[in-house]
C-alpha positions in Angstrom: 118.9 86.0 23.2 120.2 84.3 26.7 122.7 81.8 26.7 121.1 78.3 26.9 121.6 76.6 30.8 124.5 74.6 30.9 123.8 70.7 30.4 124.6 68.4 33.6 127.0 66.0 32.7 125.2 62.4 32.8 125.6 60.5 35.9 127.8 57.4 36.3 124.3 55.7 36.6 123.2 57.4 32.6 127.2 56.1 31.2 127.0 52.4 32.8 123.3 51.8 31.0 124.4 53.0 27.8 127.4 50.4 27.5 125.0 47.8 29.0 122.7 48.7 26.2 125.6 49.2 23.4 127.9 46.8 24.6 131.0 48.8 23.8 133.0 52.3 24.9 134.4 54.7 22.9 137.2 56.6 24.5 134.7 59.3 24.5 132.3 57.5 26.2 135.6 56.3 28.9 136.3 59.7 29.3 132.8 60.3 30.3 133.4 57.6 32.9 136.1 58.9 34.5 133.9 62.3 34.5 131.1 60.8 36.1 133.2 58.8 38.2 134.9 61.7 39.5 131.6 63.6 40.3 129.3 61.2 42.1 132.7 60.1 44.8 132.6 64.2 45.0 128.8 64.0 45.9 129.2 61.0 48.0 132.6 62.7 49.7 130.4 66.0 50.3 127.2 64.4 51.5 129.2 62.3 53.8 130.9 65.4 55.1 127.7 67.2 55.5 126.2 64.4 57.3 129.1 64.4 59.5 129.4 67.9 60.6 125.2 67.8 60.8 126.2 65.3 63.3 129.4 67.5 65.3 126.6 69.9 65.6 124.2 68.2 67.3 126.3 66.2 69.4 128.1 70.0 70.2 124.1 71.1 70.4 123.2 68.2 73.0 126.6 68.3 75.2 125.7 72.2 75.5 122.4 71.3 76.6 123.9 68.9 79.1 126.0 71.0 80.4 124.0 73.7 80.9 121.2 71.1 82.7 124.1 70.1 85.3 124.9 73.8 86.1 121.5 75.0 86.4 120.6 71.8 89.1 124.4 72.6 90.7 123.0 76.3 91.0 119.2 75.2 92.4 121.5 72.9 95.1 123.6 75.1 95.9 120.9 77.8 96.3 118.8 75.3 98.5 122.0 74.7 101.0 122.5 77.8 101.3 118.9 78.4 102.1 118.7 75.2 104.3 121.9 77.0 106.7 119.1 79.7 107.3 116.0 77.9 108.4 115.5 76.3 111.3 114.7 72.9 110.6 111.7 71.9 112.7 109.6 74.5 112.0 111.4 76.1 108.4 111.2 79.7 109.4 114.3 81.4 109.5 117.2 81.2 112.4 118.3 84.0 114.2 121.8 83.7 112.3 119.7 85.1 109.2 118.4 87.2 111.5 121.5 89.3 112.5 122.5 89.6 108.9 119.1 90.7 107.4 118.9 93.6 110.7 122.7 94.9 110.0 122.1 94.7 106.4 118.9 97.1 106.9 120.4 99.2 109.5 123.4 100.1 107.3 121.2 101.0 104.7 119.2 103.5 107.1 116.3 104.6 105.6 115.5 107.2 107.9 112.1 108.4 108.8 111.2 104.7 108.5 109.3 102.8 111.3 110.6 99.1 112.2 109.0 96.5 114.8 110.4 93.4 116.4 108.7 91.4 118.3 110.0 89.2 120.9 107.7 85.8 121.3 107.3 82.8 124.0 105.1 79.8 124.5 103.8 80.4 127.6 104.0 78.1 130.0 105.8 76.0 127.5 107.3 73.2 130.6 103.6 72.1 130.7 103.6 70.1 127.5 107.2 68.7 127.8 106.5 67.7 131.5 102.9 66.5 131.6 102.8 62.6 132.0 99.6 62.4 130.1 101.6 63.8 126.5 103.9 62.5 124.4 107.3 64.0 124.0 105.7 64.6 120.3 103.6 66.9 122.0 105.9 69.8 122.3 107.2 69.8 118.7 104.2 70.1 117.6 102.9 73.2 119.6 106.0 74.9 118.5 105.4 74.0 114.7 101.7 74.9 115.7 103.0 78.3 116.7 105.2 78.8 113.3 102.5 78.3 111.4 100.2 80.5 113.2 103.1 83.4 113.0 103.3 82.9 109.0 99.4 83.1 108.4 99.1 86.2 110.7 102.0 88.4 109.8 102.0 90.1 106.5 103.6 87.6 104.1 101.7 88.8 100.5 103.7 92.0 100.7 106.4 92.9 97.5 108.9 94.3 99.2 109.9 93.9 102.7 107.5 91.0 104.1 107.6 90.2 107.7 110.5 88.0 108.5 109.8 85.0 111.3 111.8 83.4 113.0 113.0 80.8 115.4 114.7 82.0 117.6 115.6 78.3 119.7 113.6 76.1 121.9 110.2 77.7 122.1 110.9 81.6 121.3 110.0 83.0 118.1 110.8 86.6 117.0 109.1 88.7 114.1 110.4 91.8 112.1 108.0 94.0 110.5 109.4 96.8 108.4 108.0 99.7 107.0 105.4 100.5 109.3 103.0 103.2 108.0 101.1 103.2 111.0 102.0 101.4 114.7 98.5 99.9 114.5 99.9 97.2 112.0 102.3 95.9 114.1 99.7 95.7 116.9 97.4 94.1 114.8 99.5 91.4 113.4 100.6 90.6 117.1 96.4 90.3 118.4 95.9 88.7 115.1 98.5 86.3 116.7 97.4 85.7 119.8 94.0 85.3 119.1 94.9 82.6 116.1 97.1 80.7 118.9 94.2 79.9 121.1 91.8 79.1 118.7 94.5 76.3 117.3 92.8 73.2 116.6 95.5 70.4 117.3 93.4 66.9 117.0 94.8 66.7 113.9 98.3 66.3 114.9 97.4 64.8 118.4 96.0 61.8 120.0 92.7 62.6 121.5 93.4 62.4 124.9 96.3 64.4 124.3 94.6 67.1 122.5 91.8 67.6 125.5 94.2 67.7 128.0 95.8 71.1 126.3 92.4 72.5 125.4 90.9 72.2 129.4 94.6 72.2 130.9 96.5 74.6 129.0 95.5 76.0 126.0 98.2 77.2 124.0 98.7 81.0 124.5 101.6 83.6 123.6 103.6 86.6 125.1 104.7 89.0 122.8 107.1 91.9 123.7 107.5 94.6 121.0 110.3 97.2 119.9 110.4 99.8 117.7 112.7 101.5 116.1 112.6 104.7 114.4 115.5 106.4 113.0 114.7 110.2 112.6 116.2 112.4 110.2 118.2 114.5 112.7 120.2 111.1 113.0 121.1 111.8 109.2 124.8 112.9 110.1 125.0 109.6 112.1 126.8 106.8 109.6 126.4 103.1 110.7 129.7 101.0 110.5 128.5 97.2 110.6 129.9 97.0 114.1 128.1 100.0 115.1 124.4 97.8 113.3 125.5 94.6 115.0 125.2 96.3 118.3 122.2 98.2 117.6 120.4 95.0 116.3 121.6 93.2 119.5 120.0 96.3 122.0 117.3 96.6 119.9 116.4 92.2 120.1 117.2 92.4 124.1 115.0 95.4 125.0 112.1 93.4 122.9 113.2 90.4 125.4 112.7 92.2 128.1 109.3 93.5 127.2 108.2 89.7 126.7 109.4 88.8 129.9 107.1 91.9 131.0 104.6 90.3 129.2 104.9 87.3 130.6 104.6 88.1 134.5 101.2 89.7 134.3 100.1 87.1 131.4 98.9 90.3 129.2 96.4 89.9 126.8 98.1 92.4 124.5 102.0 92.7 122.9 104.1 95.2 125.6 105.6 97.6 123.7 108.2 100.4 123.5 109.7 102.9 121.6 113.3 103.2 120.5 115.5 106.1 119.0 119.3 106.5 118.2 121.1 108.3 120.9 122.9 111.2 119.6 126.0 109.9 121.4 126.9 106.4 121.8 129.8 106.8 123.8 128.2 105.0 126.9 128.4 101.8 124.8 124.6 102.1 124.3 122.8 103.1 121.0 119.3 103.3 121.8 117.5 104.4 124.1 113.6 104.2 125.0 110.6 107.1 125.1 111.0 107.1 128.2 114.4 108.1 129.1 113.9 110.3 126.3 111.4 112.0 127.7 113.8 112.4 131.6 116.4 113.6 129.7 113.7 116.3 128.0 112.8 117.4 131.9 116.0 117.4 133.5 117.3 119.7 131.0 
């Protein structure tokens, strides 16, 4: 047969009524006392301690929590600083100090084979708004944020990996990197797509009446768009970029989309000028690129 379960000695509570109801203690009945005495301060103690450490641990619980609530907001500040150092602040797009990191970054990682365009973009005519005495000096801000908006819904921002990058370039020029071009066409299409959404901007929403009918009968506001680009073949493969050798070739390669802008510009095209560029094998004569065309006279004088 199993042993019988122990018996629980009687509370403090169980001794205390029986002397009320007997009136008297045997030593017995004072040893129980003592006993239960004894083991309800042990309960009390041990409840108490429990309660206590319950309490350590939340309070260790909650500061953790705090802590880790101050560090993630220090981390989202810090993140939006540093984000806030590379966007222009009137119109949020990027400045051209972002820029010149993201193009030596991506040029000393060459991927080549790849095709890259960058377009170079002006306000045309951009004097007109500032110097007109029937507009605000509002008026010019606004055609500039008009035109980074314009840039954003036209270039292709949906993509994964590698969207377009815009970006402000100062005063009223804007420049636009497209990356991994599968077909030249894109680039061309994102630049019409462009130029067509600038002249069909509706500004009476941001404009005084008057002001918005003298730009849409005076000067409607139109682009020029000069655009670059760059393929690196894979007979450059032996060629290795140092970052000073990518700082220069992302400096040649934003000028010569300058000067197709300013090419632009003069005969007021209707279309992006364009051009392509390619790694010279040598770059000895301090330049790295060169265009199709002097490609193609160095093909014919040899």
């Amino acid at each position: 047969m199993g042993q019988k379960p122990a018996q629980r000695a009687p509370s403090l509570e169980l001794v205390l009524a029986d002397f009320r109801r007997s009136g008297r203690l045997t030593t017995s009945e004072i040893d129980k006392l003592k006993d239960a005495a004894i083991r309800d301060t042990q309960e009390i103690v041990a409840v108490a301690v429990e309660n206590t450490l319950s309490t350590e641990r939340q309070e260790k619980a909650q500061l953790r929590q705090i802590v880790s609530e101050i560090s993630q907001y220090y981390e989202l500040l810090v993140a939006e600083l540093q984000d806030q150092v590379r966007r222009d602040p009137l119109t949020n797009l990027y400045n051209l100090r972002f820029l010149h990191d993201r193009l030596e970054q991506e040029l000393s990682l060459i991927d080549f084979g790849r095709v890259s365009g960058l377009a170079k973009i002006d306000i045309r005519k951009f004097k007109f708004y500032n110097d007109h005495p029937g507009l605000g000096h509002h008026v010019g801000d606004e055609v500039i944020k008009a035109v980074a908006d314009q840039l954003l819904r036209s270039t292709r921002q949906g993509r994964e990996e590698r969207p377009d990058l815009c970006v402000r370039r100062g005063g009223d020029e804007f420049i636009l990197l497209m990356q991994d071009l599968h077909d030249p066409n894109e680039a061309y299409l994102v630049t019409q797509r462009f130029k067509n959404a600038m002249r069909e901007t509706d500004f009476s929403q941001v404009l005084r009446p008057e002001e918005t009918a003298i730009i849409m009968t005076e000067q409607p506001v139109e682009v020029d768009v000069g655009l670059a680009f760059l393929i690196l073949t894979k007979t450059d493969a032996e060629f290795r970029l140092r970052k000073s050798e990518a700082k220069k070739i992302a400096r040649e390669w934003i000028v010569t989309a300058d000067m197709l802008m300013y090419e632009a510009k003069r005969f007021e095209s209707d279309h992006a000028e364009s051009a392509w560029l390619f790694l010279r094998e040598d770059g000895s004569s301090g330049n790295f690129l060169q265009t199709l065309s002097d490609v193609n006279q160095a093909d014919v004088h040899e």
